[in-house]
Structures are given as C-alpha cells and as structure tokens.
KEFI-444273 format. One record per residue (C-alpha): residue number from 1; residue in one letter; chain; x negated, y negated, z negated. Coordinates in Angstrom, 3 decimals, decimal comma. Example, Ala and Ser with C-alpha at 12.3 -4.5 7.8 and 13.67 -1.06 7.14 Angstrom:
<recs>
+-----+------+------+----------+----------+----------+
| pos | code | unit |       c1 |       c2 |       c3 |
+-----+------+------+----------+----------+----------+
|   1 |    A |    A |  -12,300 |    4,500 |   -7,800 |
|   2 |    S |    A |  -13,670 |    1,060 |   -7,140 |
+-----+------+------+----------+----------+----------+
</recs>
This chain:
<recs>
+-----+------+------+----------+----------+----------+
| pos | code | unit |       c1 |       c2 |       c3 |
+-----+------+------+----------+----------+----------+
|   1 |    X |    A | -133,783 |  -39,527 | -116,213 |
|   2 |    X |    A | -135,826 |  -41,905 | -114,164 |
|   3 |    X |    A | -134,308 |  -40,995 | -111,005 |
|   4 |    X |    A | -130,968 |  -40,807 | -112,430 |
|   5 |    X |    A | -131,420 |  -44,936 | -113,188 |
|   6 |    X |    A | -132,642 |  -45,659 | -109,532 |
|   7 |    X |    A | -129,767 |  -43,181 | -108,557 |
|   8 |    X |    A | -127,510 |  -45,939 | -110,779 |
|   9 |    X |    A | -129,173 |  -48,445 | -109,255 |
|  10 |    X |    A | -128,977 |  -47,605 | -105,503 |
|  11 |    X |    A | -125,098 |  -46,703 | -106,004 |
|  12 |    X |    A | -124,521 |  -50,620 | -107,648 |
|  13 |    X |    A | -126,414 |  -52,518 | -104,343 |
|  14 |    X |    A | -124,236 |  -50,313 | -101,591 |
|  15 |    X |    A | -121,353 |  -51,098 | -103,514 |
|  16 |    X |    A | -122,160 |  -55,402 | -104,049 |
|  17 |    X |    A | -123,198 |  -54,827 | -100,231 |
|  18 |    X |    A | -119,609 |  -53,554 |  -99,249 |
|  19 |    X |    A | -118,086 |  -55,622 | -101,311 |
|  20 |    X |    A | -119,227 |  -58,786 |  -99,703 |
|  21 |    X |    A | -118,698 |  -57,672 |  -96,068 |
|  22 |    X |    A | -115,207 |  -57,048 |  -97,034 |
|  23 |    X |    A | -114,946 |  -60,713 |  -98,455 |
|  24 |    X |    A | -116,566 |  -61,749 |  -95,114 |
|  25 |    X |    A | -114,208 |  -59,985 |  -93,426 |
|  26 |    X |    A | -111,173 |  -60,974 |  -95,371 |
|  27 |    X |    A | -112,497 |  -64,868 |  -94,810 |
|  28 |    X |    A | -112,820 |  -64,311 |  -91,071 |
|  29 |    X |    A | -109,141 |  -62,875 |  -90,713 |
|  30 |    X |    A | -108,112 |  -65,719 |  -92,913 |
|  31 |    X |    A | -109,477 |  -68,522 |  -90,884 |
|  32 |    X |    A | -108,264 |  -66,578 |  -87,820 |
|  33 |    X |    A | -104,476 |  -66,545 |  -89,019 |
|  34 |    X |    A | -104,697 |  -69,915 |  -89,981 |
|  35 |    X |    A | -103,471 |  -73,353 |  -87,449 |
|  36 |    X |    A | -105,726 |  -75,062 |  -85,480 |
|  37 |    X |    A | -105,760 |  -78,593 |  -86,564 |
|  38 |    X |    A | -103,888 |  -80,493 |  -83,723 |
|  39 |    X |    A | -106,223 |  -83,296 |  -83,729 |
|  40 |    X |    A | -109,247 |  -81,314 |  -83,328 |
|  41 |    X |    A | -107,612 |  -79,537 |  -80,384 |
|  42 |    X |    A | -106,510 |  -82,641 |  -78,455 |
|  43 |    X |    A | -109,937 |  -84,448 |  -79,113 |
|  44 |    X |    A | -111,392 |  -81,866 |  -76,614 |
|  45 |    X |    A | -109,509 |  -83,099 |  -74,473 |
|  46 |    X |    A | -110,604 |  -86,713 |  -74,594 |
|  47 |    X |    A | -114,040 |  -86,844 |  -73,178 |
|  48 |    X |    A | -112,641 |  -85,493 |  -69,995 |
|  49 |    X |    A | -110,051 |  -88,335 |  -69,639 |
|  50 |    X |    A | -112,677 |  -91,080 |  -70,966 |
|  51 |    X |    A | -110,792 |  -91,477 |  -74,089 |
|  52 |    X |    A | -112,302 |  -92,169 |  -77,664 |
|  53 |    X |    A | -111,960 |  -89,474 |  -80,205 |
|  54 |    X |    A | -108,748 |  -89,801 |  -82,213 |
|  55 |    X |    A | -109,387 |  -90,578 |  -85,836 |
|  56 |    X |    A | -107,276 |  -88,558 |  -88,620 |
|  57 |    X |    A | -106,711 |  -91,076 |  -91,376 |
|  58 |    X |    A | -106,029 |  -89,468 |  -94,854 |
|  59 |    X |    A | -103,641 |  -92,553 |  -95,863 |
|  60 |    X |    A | -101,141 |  -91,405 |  -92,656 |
|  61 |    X |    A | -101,517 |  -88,023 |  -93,651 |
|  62 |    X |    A |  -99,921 |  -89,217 |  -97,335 |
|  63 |    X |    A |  -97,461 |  -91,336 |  -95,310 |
|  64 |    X |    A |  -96,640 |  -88,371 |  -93,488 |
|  65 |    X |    A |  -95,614 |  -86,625 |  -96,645 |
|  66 |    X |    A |  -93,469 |  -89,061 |  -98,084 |
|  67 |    X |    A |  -91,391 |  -89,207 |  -94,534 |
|  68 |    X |    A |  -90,854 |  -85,801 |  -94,458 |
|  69 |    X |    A |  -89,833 |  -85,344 |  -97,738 |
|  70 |    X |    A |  -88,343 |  -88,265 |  -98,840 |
|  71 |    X |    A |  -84,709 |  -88,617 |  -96,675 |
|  72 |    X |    A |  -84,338 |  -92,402 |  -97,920 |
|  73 |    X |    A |  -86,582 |  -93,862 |  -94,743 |
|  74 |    X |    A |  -83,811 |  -92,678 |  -92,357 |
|  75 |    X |    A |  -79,986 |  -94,013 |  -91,776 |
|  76 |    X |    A |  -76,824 |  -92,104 |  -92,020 |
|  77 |    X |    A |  -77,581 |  -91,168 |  -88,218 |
|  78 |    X |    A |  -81,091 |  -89,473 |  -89,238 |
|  79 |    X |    A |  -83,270 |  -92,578 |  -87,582 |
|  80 |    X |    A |  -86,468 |  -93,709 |  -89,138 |
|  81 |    X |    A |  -85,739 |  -97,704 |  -90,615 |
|  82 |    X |    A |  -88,620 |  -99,786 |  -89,328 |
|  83 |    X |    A |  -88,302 | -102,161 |  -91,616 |
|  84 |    X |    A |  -89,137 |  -99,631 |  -94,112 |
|  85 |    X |    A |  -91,475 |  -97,520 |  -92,434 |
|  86 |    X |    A |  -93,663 | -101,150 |  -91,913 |
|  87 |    X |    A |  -92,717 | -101,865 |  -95,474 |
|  88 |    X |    A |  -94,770 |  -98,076 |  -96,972 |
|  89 |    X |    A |  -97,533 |  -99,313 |  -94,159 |
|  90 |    X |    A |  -97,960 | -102,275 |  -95,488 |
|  91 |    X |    A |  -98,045 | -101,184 |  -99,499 |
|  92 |    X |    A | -100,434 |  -98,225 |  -98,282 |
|  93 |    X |    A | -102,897 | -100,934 |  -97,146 |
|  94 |    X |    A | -102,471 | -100,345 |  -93,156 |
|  95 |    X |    A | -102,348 | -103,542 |  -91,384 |
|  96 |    X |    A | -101,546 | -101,962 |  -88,190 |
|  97 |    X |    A |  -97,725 | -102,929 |  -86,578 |
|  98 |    X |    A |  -97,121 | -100,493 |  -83,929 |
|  99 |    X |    A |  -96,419 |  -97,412 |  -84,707 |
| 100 |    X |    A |  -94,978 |  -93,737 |  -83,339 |
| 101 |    X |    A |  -93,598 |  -91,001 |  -85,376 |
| 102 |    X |    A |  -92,632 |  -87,676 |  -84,044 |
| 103 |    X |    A |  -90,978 |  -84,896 |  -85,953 |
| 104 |    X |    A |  -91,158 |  -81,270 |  -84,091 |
| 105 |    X |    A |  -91,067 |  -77,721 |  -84,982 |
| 106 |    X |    A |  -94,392 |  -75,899 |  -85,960 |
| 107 |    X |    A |  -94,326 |  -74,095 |  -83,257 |
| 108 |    X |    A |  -94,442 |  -77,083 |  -80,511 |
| 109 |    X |    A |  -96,829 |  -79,233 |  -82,398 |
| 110 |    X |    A | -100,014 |  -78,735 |  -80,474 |
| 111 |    X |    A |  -98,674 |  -79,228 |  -77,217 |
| 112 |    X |    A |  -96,767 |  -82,339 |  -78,574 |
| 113 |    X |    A |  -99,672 |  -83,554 |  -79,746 |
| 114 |    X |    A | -101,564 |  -83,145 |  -76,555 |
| 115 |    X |    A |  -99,038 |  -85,154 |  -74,694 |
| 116 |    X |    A |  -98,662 |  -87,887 |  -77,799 |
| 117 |    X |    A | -102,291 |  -88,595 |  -77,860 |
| 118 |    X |    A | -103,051 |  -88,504 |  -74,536 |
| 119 |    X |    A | -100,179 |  -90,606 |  -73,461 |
| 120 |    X |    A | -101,107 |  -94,417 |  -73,134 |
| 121 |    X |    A | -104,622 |  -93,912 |  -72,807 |
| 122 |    X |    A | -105,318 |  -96,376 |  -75,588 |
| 123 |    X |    A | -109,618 |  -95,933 |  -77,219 |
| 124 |    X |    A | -107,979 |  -96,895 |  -80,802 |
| 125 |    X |    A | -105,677 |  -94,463 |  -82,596 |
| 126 |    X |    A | -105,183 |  -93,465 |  -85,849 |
| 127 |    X |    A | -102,980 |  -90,086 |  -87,092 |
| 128 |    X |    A | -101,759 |  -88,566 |  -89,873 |
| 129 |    X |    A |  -99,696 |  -85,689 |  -90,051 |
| 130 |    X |    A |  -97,929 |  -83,181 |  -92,665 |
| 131 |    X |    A |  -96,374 |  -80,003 |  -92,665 |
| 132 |    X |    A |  -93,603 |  -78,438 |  -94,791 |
| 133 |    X |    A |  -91,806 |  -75,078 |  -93,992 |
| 134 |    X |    A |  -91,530 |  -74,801 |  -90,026 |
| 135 |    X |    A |  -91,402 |  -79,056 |  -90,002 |
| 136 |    X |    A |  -94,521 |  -80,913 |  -88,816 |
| 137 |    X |    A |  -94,386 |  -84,653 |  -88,459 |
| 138 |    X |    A |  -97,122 |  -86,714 |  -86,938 |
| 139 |    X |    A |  -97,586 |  -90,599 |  -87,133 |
| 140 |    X |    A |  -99,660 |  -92,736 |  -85,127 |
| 141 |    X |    A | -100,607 |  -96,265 |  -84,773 |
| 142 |    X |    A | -102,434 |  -98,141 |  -82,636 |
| 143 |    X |    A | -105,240 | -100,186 |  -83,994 |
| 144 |    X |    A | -106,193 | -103,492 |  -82,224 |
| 145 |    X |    A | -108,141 | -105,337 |  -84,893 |
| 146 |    X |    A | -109,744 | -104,149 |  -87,886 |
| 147 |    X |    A | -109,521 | -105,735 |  -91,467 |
| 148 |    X |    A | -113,297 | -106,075 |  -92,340 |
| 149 |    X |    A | -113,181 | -108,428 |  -95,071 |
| 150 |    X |    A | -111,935 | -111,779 |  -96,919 |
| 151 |    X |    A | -113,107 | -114,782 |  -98,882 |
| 152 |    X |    A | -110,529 | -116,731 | -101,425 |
| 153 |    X |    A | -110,732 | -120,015 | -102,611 |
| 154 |    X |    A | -108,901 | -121,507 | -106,007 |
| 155 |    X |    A | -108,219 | -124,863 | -106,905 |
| 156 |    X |    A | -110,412 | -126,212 | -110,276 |
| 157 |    X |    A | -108,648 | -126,008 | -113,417 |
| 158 |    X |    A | -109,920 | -128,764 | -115,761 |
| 159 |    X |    A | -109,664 | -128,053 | -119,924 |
| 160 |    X |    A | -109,761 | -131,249 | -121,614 |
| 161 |    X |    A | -113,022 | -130,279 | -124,087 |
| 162 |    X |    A | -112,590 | -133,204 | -125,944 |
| 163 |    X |    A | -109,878 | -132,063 | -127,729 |
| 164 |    X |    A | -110,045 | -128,108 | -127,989 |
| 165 |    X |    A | -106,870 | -127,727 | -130,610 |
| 166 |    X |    A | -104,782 | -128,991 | -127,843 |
| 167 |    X |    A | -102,957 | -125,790 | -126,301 |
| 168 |    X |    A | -102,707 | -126,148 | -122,632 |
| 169 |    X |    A | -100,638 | -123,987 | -119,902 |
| 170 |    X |    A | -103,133 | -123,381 | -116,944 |
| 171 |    X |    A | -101,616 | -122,430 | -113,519 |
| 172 |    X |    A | -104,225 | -121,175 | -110,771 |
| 173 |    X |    A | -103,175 | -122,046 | -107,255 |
| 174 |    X |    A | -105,156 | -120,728 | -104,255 |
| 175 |    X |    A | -106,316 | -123,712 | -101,720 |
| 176 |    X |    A | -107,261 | -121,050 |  -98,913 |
| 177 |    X |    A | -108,086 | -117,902 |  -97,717 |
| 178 |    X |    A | -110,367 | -116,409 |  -95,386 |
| 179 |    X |    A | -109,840 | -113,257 |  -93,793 |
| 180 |    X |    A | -112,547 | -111,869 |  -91,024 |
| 181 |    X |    A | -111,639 | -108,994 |  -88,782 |
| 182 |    X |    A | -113,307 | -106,968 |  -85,669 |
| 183 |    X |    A | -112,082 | -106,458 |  -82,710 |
| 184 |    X |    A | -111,326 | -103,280 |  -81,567 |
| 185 |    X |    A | -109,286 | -103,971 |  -78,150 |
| 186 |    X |    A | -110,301 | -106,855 |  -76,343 |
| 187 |    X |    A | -107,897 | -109,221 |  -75,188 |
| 188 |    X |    A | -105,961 | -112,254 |  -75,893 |
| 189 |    X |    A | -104,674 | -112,683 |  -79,290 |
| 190 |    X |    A | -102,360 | -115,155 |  -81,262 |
| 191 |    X |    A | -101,215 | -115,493 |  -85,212 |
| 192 |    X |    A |  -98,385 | -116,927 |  -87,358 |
| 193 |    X |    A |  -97,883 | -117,316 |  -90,916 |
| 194 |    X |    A |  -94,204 | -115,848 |  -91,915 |
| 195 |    X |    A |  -92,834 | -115,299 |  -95,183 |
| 196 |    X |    A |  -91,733 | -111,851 |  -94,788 |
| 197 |    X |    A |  -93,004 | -108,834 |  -92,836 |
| 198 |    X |    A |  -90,942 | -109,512 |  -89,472 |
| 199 |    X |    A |  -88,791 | -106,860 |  -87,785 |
| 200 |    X |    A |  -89,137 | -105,602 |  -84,348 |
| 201 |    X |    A |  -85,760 | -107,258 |  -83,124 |
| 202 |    X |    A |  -87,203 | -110,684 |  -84,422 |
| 203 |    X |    A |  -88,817 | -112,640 |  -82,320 |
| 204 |    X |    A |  -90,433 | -115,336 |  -84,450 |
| 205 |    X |    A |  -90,393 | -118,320 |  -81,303 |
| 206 |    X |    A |  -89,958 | -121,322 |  -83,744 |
| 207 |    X |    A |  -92,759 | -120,359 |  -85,472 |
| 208 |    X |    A |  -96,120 | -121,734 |  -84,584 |
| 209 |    X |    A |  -98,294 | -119,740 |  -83,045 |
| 210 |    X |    A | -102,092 | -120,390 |  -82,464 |
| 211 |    X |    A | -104,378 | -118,656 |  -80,487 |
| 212 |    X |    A | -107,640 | -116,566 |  -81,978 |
| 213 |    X |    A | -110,778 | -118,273 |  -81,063 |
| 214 |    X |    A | -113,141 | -115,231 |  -81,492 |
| 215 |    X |    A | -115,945 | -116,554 |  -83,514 |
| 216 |    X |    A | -118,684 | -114,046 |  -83,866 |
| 217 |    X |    A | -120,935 | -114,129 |  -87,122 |
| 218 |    X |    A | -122,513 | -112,542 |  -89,976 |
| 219 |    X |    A | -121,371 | -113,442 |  -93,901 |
| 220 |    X |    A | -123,255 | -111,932 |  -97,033 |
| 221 |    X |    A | -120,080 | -109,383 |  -96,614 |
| 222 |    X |    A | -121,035 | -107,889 |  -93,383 |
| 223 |    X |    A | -120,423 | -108,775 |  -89,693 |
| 224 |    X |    A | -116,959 | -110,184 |  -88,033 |
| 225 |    X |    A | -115,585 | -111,115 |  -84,659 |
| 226 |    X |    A | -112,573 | -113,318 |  -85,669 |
| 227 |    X |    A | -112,233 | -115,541 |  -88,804 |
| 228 |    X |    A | -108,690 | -116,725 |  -89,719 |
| 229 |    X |    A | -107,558 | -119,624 |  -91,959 |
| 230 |    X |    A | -104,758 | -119,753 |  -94,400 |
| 231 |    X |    A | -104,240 | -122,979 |  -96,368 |
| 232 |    X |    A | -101,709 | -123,814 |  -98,747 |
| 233 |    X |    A |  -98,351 | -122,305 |  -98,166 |
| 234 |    X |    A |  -99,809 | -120,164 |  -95,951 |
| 235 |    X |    A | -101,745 | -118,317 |  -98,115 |
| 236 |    X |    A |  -98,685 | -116,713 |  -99,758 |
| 237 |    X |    A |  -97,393 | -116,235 |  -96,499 |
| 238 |    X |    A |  -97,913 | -112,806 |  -94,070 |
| 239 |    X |    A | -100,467 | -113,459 |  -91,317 |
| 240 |    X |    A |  -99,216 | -112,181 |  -88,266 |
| 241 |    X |    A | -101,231 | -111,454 |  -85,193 |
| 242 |    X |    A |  -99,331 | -110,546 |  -81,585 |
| 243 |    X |    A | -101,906 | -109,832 |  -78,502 |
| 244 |    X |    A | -100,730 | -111,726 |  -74,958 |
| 245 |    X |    A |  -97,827 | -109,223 |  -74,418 |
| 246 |    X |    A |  -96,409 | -110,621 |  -77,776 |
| 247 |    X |    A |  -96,684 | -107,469 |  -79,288 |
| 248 |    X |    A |  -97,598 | -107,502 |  -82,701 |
| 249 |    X |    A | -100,126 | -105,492 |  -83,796 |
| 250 |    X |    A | -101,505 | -106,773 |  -87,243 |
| 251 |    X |    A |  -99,790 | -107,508 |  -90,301 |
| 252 |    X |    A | -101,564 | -108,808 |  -92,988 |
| 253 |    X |    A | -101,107 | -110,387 |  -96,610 |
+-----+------+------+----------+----------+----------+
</recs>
C-alpha cells in the first residue's frame, strides 16, 4: 500500500513537471508569433546614428485609436483635418504643434517606421501607434519644450461682513498666469497670445510676438528653463510659441 502512494505520488510530479514545460513552451511560441514592437526595433538603431531613444507615449497610442477608427478626422478626399487633429491634441493634454501621421499596411510598418524615425534626425520625439485588422497607424510629434508646471493668480473678492443677509453675486477673474517650461531643443524661441488654436495656413504676423528670455530657476514646484507671463486677456487666450524658423511648436492654454 505504501509504495502504491509514492507510486501515486511520483506519477502526479512527472505529470505537474510536463505540464509546465508545455506551458513554457506554448509561451515561447506565443511570444515568437507575436510583432515586434516597431519602436523597440528602430531604437536600436539610434545609438548608431547619435540619436536619442524615441519615447512611446501612451496618450498617442489612444490618439492613434480614435484616428483609425473614427472616419470623422478626415475630408471627403480621405485627408487628415489639422485643425482637428490639433484640436484631439490639444483636449488630450499634448502641447506639442507639429505633428506626422502615417497610415500603412501591417506588413510595411517596421520598415516605415525605421525610415519615419530616423528621418530628420531630431533627439525629441514622441509616438504612438495602433493597430486594427491589417491597418497600423503611427503618429509622431516633435517636442521642443516641455510643460513642467504653472502658477495662477485671482483677483480678491471682498464680502461685505458687515451685513451678512445681503446676498451677493461673486465673479472670480484671473489677474495672471504663470506657466514654466524646459527646454528640450535649444534655440531661439518666440510666443503670442491668440484666441483660438491657429491653423497651419495662418500666419499670425499682426500679432505680437515676443521673444523667450530663458530664465533658469528653481520654484517649490520643481526646476524650469523658461517662465512665461499671461496677464489679463491673455490669460484666456492660447499661448503660442514658434522657434526662429516660425514654426510653431507649442500650443498651450
């Protein structure tokens, strides 16, 4: 009886055994069938062509989604609006202006990817992409400054305590804001206050534009390169901010 049990025994361990070196095994095959993710693949690349690593940014990848699956961002010709495409960057919270989207079949997208990334030889990119069916997409901007943080001010609302019965209508308006960014590209840069997010074909020359002073420092919020000002109108207005080519790169609210 006793060596019928370690018999029992013997029998369940060789069979657990098997059974996990066939899950092994299944894993393995499964991780060999699956895609390489493009942006791994081209950011071997980049060390050999002095090139930062490209960084995959979760909020493109949900972009990504909604452009592939949602026909409304394109005209009756099948073209990507860019006033809406900068419209879904700005509500996603990505300040960056310039942009590139490419839609290809699985089958090419590594070796478009390869050639999209490596084109322009730009140290700041960030890339989302999505698949559906045999459809990849991949969208790219190209980050000049980065949005580190911002300081609002609010004009004093005075109650009249003497007489508290007394209903009164309170209406906050904000004096100023601050907003502090780094600088990721180095370069000359300039900024305008406009009251909408400006398209590509507009190019904004009676608007005043005033050159970044970089300004180095460190607030109880963390460290900055550039501080910008917005005062009254202006801080209801888009912030705007174009590098010496008058490209813009940054837009900001």
């Amino acid at each position: 009886m006793k060596a019928k049990s370690i018999f029992i025994v013997i029998l369940l361990l060789a069979i657990t055994g098997l059974v996990g070196l066939l899950s092994q095994n299944s894993n393995v095959t499964d991780n060999q069938g699956q895609s390489i993710n493009p942006i791994d693949s081209v950011n071997t690349l980049h060390p050999t062509d002095n090139l930062e690593s490209i960084e995959q940014d979760t909020v493109l990848d949900k972009i990504s989604k909604i452009l592939l699956t949602n026909k409304s961002y394109k005209n009756s010709a099948g073209v990507y609006n860019e006033d809406s495409i900068r419209s879904l960057l700005y509500r996603s919270g990505i300040i960056d202006y310039q942009y590139e989207i490419q839609e290809i079949s699985d089958k090419d997208t590594v070796s478009v990817f390869k050639t999209s990334t490596l084109a322009g030889k730009s140290k700041h990119i960030r890339m989302g992409s999505y698949k559906s069916a045999n459809k990849h997409i991949l969208f790219k901007t190209k980050n000049y400054l980065k949005f580190d943080h911002g300081r609002g001010y609010a004009r004093p609302f005075r109650a009249d305590l003497l007489n508290p019965d007394v209903k009164t209508t309170a209406t906050v308006y904000t004096d100023s804001i601050f907003r502090y960014f780094k600088i990721l590209e180095p370069g000359e840069y300039y900024y305008q206050f406009y009251d909408r997010i400006p398209s590509s074909v507009y190019s904004m020359d009676n608007i005043e534009k005033k050159k970044v002073q970089a300004n180095r420092g460190v607030s109880m919020y963390g460290e900055y390169d550039v501080e910008i000002k917005a005062a009254g109108t202006e801080t209801d207005m888009f912030l705007i901010i174009s590098n010496k080519n008058n490209e813009r790169v940054v837009v900001i609210k």
